[in-house]
Structures are given as C-alpha cells and as structure tokens.
N, C-alpha and C positions, 0 to 999 in steps of 0.2 A: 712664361705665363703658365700656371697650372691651370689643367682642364680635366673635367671630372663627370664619368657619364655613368649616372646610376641606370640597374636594372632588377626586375626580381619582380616588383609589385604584380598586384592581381587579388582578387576576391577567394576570400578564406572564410570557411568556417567556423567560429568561435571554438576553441580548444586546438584550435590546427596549426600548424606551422609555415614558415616560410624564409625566405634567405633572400636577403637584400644582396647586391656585388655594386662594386662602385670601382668601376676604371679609371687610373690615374694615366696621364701623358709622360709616365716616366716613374724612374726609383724617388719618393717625394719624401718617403716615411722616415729616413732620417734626418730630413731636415723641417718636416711640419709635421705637427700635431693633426690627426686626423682623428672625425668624429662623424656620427650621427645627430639630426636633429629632425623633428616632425613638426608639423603645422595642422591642426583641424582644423573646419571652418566655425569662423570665429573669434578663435583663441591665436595665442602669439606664437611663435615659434619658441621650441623649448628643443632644450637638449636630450639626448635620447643615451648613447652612451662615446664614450670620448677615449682615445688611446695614445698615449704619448709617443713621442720619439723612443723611446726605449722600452716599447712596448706591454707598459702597463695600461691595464684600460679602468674603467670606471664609471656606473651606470648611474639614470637617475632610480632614485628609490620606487618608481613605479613600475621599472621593469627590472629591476634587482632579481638575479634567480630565473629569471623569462627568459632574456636574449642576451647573444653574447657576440661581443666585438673579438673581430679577427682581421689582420691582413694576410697577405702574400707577397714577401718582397721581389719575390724572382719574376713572379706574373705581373707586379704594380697594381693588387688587389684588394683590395678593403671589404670585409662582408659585416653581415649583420644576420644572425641565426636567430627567430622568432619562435618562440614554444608559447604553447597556452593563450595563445592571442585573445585578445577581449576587444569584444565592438569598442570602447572605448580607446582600442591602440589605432581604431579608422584616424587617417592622416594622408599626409603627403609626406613622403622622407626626405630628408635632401644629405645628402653627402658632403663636408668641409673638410678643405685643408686651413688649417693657419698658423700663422707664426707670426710673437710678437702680437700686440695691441693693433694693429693699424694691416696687417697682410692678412685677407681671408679669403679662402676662393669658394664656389660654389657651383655645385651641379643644379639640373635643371631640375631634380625632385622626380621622385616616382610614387602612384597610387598606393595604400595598400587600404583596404575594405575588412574587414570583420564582419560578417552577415549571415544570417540563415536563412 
C-alpha cells in the first residue's frame, strides 16, 4: 500500500514562492508515475505537473515556466517548486502515485493561499 504525506503549503504573497514535499512509504518512483494535482473550490481537480518513472516531468500549460516537479530517490521525495504564484494557483494540492488505469494512491492534500 502506498502512502503519501504532503507538506509545504501556507499563505503566500502573489509573486512569491513556495515548495511543496510529498513523502512516499518507500522507493515508489520506479515503479509509479508520480504527479501533482490541485482542487479550488468549486472547480474539479486538475493536474498540476506529472513525472514519469524515468523521470521526465510535464506541466499543465498554466504553470508552464512557474513550477517545477522534482523527486529524491534516496529520501522517497517528491517536491513541487512554485515561482510567481498568482491568487489564481489558491488551491488544495494533493500528491499521486499511480500506475496503470485502475492503481492510484492519494495524499491528504495541503493548503496553498496566494493573497495580499
């Protein structure tokens, strides 16, 4: 069973930055796909940026240039580097492993705020 404890969020000021970490229960990254995804309220949960087993990553077009996916295989670490934030990136993140159509795991999501 994969288990996944994000951390990092907290209230930022538009143009600021910030770094998501998302703790895996083990080395997972060669064998899932591990990615970001956000939720505001309201809206559905979307994909934020995605890293494959062989670590290439891939962002959506709205944070292209902004943030950038990274792991840590020896730590079992997954981050999320945040530049130039916009009230618009206010959300809840969540942390996924998955592999295959049908295997997805999910952390419990952490805050992040954009506000002045």
């Amino acid at each position: 069973q994969v288990q996944l404890v994000e951390s990092g969020g907290g209230l930022v000021q538009p143009g600021g930055s910030l770094r998501l970490s998302c703790a895996a229960n083990g080395n997972i990254f060669s064998t899932y796909a591990m990615a970001w995804y956000r939720q505001a309220p309201g809206k559905q949960r979307e994909l934020v940026a995605r890293l494959t087993t062989g670590g290439v990553p891939n962002y959506a077009d709205s944070v292209k240039g902004r943030f950038a996916i990274s792991r840590s295989i020896a730590k079992s670490m997954l981050y999320l580097q945040m530049y130039s934030l916009k009230p618009e990136d206010t959300a809840v993140y969540y942390c996924n492993a998955g592999r295959g159509p049908d295997e997805s795991y999910w952390g419990q999501g952490t805050q992040v705020t954009v506000s002045s």
